[in-house]
C-alpha positions in Angstrom: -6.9 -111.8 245.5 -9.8 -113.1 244.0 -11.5 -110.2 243.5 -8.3 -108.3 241.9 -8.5 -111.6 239.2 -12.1 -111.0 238.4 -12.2 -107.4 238.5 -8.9 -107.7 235.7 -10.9 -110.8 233.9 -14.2 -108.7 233.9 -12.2 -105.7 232.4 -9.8 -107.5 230.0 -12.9 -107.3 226.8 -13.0 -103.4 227.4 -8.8 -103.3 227.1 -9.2 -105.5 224.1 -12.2 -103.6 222.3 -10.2 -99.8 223.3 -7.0 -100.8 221.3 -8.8 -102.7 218.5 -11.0 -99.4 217.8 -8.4 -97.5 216.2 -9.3 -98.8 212.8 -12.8 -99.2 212.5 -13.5 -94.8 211.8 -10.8 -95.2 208.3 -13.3 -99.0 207.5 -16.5 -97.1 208.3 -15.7 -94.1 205.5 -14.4 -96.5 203.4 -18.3 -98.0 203.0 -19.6 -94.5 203.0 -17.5 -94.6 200.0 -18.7 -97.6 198.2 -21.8 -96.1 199.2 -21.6 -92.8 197.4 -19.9 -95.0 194.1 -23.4 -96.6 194.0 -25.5 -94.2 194.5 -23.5 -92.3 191.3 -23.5 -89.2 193.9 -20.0 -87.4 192.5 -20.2 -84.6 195.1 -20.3 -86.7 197.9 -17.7 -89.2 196.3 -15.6 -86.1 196.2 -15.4 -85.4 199.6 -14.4 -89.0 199.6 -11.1 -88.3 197.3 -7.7 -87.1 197.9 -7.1 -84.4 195.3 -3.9 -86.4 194.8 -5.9 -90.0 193.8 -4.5 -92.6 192.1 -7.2 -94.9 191.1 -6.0 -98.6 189.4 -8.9 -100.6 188.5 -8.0 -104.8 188.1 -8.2 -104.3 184.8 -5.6 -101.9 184.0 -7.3 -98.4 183.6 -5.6 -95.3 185.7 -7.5 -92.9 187.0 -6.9 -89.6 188.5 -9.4 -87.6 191.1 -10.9 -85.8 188.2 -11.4 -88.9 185.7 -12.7 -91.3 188.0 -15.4 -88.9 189.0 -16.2 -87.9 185.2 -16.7 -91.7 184.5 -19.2 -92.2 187.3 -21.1 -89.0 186.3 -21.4 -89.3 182.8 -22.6 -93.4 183.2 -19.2 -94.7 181.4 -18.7 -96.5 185.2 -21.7 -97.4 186.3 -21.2 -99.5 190.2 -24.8 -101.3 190.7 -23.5 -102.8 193.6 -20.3 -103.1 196.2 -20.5 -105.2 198.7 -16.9 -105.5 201.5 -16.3 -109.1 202.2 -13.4 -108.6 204.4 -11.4 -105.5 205.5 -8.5 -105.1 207.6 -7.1 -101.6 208.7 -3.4 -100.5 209.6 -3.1 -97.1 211.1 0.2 -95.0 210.7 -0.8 -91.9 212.3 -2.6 -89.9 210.2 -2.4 -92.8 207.1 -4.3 -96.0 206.8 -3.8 -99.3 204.7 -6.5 -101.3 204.1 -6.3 -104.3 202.6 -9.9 -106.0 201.5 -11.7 -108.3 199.6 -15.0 -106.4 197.5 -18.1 -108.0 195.3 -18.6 -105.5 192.6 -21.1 -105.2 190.0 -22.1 -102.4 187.4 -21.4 -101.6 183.8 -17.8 -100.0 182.4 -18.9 -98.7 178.6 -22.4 -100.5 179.0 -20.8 -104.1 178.8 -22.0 -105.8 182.5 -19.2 -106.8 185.1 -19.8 -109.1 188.2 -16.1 -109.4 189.8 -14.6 -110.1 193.1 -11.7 -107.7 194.2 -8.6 -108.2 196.6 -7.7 -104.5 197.1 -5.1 -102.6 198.7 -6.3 -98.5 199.5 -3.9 -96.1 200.7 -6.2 -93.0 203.0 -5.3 -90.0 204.4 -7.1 -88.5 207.4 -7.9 -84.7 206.4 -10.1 -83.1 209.1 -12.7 -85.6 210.2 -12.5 -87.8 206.9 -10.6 -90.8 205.6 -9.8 -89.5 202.3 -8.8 -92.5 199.5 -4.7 -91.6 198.1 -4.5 -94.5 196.3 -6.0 -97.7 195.2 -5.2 -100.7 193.4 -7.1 -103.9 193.0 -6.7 -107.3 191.5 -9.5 -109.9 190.3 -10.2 -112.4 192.6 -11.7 -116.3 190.7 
């Protein structure tokens, strides 16, 4: 009997670790992301995007696929600098909700920004990739 409790006690981490790492594939492409944002790399951001995006930035501007990437490439959008604080993934088959708290730096029409996000992003799993649907963020104090 006491082997059968430490073989299940020895074993419990693994059962724990196999049903938490469902999420972490849709957090991981979510910094390659960020990662292509700062980088200003519109191809690779593209691969990123739902052809469908819906991109609301905490201060009000709408986006589509095609805009957000034209502000990024022409230097309108500039991100210097994205840094995840927090992330937390809910996966509905082959969507994910991800709700998350960014630092963000960069330039929007040259004028500086330093601002601290609470976002909500919508993904779509297309092939291998979490692709971004939809996102919408608020400024954090």
């Amino acid at each position: 009997m006491r082997r059968w409790i430490f073989a299940l006690l020895l074993l419990t981490p693994f059962a724990g670790s196999a049903q938490s790492s469902k999420n972490p594939s849709v957090l991981q492409d979510e910094l390659r992301r960020f990662d292509a944002m700062t980088r200003r790399d519109t191809a690779e951001l593209s691969r990123w995007l739902s052809e469908d995006l819906i991109y609301r930035h905490s201060n009000g501007l709408l986006e589509d696929k095609r805009s957000h990437l034209e502000a990024i490439a022409s230097g309108a959008l500039v991100y210097e600098h994205m840094v995840r604080d927090s992330a937390q993934a809910q996966r509905y088959g082959r969507t994910a909700l991800v709700n998350g708290v960014v630092r963000v730096r960069g330039r929007l029409q040259q004028a500086p920004f330093d601002v601290r996000l609470s976002y909500l992003a919508v993904y779509r799993k297309k092939g291998a990739r979490w692709r971004l649907v939809r996102w919408q963020s608020t400024r954090l104090p």
